[in-house]
N, C-alpha and C positions, 0 to 999 in steps of 0.2 A: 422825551424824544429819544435819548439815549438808551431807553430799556427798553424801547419799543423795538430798536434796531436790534438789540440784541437777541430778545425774544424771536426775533422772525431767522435771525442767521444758529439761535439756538435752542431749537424747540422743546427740548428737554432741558430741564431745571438742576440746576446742580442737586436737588436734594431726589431727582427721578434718574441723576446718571447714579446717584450711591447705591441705590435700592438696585436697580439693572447689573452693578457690578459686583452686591451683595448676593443678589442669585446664583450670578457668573460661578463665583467664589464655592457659596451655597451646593452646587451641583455637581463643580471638582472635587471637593471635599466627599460628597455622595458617591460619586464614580472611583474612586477612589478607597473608601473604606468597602465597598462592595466590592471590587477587584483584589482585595487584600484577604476578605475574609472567604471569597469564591476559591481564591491557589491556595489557602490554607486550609480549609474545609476536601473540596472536590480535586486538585491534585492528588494529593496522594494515592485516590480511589484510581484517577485514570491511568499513574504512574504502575501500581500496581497490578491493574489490568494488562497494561503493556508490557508491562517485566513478564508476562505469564504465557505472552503470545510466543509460538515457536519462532518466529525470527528472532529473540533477543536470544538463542541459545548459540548466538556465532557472533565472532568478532564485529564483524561489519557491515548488518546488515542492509545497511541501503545502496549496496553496489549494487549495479544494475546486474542482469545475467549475461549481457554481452558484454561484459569488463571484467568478468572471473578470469583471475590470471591463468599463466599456463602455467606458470613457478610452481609447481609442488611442494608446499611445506609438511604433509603429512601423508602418511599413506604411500609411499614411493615405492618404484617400480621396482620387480623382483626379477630375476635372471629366470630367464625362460630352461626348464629341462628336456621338455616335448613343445613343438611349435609347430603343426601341419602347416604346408604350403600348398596352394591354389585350393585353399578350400569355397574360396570365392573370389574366383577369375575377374577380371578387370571389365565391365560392360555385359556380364553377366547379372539381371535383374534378380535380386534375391528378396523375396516377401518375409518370409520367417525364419529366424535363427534362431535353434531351439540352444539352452546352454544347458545340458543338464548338471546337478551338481550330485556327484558322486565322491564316497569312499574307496580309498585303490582295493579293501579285503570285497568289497563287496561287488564280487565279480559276476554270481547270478543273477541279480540284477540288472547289471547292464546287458546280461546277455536277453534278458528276458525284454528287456526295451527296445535293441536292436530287433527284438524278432515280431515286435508287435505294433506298438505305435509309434517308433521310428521307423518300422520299414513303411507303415502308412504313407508316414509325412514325407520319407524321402522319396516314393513315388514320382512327384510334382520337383521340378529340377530347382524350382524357386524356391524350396526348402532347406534346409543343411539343419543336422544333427552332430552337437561336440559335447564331450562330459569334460570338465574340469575335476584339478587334481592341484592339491599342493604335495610336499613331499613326503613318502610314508613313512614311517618309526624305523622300518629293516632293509637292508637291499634286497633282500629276497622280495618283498612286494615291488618294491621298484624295479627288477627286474622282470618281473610279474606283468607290470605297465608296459615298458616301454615294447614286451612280446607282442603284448594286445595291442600297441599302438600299431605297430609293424603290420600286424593280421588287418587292422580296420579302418587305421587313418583319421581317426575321430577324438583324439585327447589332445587336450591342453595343459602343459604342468607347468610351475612356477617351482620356485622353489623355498616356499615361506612351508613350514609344519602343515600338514593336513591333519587339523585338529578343530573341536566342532567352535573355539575360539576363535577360530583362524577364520571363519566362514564371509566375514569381514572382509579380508584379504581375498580370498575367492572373488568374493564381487567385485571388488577393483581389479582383479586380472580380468574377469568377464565383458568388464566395460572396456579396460585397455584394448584386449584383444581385441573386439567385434569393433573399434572406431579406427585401429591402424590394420584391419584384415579384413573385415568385410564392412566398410564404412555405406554401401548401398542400401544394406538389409533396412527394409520399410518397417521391422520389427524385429528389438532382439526379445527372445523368449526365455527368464529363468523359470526353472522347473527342478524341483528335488527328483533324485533318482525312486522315491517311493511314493510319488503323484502320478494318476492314471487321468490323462486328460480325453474326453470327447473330443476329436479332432472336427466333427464333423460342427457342434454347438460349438469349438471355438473359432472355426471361421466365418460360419455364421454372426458371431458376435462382433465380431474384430473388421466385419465387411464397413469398407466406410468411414471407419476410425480416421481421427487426427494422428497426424506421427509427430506429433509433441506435446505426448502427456502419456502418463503410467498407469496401467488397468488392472485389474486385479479387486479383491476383498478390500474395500476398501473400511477402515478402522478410523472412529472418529472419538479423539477425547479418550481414549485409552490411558490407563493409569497404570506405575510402574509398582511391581509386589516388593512390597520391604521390610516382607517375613523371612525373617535369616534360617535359611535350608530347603527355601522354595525354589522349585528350578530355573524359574528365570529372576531371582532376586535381586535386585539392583542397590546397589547402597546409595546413599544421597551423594556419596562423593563420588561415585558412577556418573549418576545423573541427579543432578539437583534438582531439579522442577519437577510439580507435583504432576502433569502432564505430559503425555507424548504428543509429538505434533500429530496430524493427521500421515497413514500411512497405510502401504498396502501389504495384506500378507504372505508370508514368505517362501509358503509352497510350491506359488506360480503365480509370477506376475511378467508383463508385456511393457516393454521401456521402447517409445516411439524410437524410430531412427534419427530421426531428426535434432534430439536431445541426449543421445547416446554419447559424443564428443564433451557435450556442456556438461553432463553428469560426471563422467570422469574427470574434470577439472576439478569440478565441486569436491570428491573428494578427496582433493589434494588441499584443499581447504579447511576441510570439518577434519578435527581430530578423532581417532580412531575411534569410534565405540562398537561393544563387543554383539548386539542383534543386530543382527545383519539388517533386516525389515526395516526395522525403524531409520537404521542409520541412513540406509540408501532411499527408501522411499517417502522419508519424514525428514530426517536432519538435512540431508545432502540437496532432496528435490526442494524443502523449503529455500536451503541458501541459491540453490539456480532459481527459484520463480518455475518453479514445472508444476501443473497440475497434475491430481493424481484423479484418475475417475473412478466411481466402481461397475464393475461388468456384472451385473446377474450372472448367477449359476456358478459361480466360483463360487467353490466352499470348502476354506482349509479345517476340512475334518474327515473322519473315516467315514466314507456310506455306506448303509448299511442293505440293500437290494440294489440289483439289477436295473430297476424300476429308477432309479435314482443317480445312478449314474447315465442310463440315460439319457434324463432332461437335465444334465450336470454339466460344467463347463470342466471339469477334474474332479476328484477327488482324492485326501490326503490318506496319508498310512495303509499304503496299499503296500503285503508282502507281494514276491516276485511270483509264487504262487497261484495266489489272488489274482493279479493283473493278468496272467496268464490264463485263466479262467474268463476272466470277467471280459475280456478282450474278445476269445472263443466264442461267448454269450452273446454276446450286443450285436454280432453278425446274423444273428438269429433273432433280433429282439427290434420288435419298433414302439415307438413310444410316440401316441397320437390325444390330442387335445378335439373335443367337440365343443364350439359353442350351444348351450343352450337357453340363455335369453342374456342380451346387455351383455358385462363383463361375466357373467357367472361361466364356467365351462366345465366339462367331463374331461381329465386325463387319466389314460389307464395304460398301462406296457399290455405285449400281446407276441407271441411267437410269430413269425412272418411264416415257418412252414410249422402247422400244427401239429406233426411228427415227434418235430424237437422234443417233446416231452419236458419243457420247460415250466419252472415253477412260478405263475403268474399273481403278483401282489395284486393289495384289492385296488380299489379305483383309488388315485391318488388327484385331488384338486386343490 
């Protein structure tokens, strides 16, 4: 009578609860050596994958981008020598701010820019054109400067060495400047003094754009040279990782307005490094969270026809010369695309007045 009570208030057996807790047991034990040999085996792969990723190249990187301090710990600001005033008036809408970066010896150039596609851009009142300058080796150049600034109103000086090491230094005055002087501009634009951009393909290109994210050539998985007497050699104690972050290059690229503020924080963040590109548009945009996009038809290299700068958003290593020609040219030059079935199409350049006597490349597709 007694086991029959028991049996009903305990339907399992003592020797059916040992086997149930034998499993139990059984299956911690299993869960358990397989979690052990999973972090021993597969950590280290994902540890290492992660150590490779450009956000571990900074202190901290899971700050958010609206927590980037204002503190400057690196990068700090320089005493201004030249500082135009009202070059963007207060409630005055300004779309592009072009920055150029120039050498103070390299005076035909800038003259040659002021005469061609700066007076383009400055046509349109929403434009502005400034060349930056750190400071020159002599006073004679720097007296040189501050003449031209007198004559044209258009320079920015600091006063860190204008050296092509410095160029670093350059962009963080560029950002200073354009966020406490023209904090409006929908787009600040850097551009070397030896880039000939199509103003025409790059507003075309630009119509529409987000203003917080970086356009330009975009470079992905680029690796740093560490053949010692190579011109951009880096040493591992430069830069440790085998990798550059994703980045854009550094002839001409477009930093929305909207991120122009963030990015100057950032680098006051990232400790100094000496390519400019990478550092502003890789190290610095990784630690603010900025996408970097890429624009078609930027192409930091020299082109070589007419034809080509054309359907081109710039191109690089252009003497003052050059651009003064090729500027001449393109006023007389059109550059037309046919469809002929689906995506296939005919592009060819073509004299707009057959007179021109201009030398016409063959079809280009």
């Amino acid at each position: 009578m007694k086991s029959r009570f028991l049996n009903r208030i305990l339907p399992l057996r003592p020797s059916a609860w040992f086997q149930c807790r034998l499993k139990i047991v059984a299956s911690a034990t299993l869960l358990t050596l397989f979690a052990y040999f999973f972090l021993r085996l597969v950590a280290p792969v994902i540890s290492a994958i992660f150590a490779e990723t450009p956000l571990r190249w900074f202190q901290d990187p899971n700050i958010a981008k609206q927590s980037i301090p204002t503190e400057r710990l690196h990068n700090k600001p320089h005493r201004y020598l030249i500082n135009p005033q009202g070059i963007c008036p207060i409630g005055q809408p300004i779309d592009y701010l072009f920055m150029v970066y120039s050498a103070p010896e390299y005076v035909e150039a800038r003259s040659i820019i002021r005469r061609t596609w700066a007076n383009d851009a400055k046509r349109y009142s929403g434009n502005k054109v400034l060349f930056l300058f750190g400071k020159p080796s002599n006073d004679r150049l720097q007296s040189a400067l501050e003449f031209e600034s007198q004559q044209y109103g258009d320079i920015v000086q600091e006063s860190f060495m204008d050296t092509y090491r410095n160029l670093t230094l350059k962009t963080v005055m560029m950002l200073r400047w354009a966020s406490q002087n023209c904090p409006q501009a929908r787009f600040v634009v850097k551009i070397d003094d030896d880039c000939f951009p199509n103003l025409a393909n790059f507003y075309r290109a630009m119509h529409g754009q987000a203003e917080d994210t970086i356009y330009g050539e975009l470079r992905h998985r680029d690796r740093p040279y560490r053949e010692i007497g190579h011109k951009w050699y880096l040493s591992p104690e430069e830069f440790p990782r085998d990798v550059f972050p994703d980045y854009i290059t550094g002839g001409m690229y477009v930093v929305g307005g909207r991120v122009v503020n963030l990015l100057y924080r950032a680098t006051g963040q990232v400790p100094f490094f000496r390519v400019e590109d990478i550092y502003l548009t890789g190290m610095c945009a990784e630690r603010a969270g900025i996408t970097r996009v890429n624009l078609e038809g930027t192409y930091n290299l020299k082109l070589s026809t007419l034809c080509e700068y054309k359907k081109a958003i710039y191109g690089h290593h252009v003497t003052p010369v050059e651009m003064n020609e090729v500027w001449h040219a393109m006023k007389r030059l059109e550059y037309k695309c046919r469809r002929l079935l689906f995506s296939v199409h005919l592009c060819y350049c073509r004299p707009v007045d057959r007179s021109a006597g201009l030398v016409i490349e063959t079809p280009v597709f």
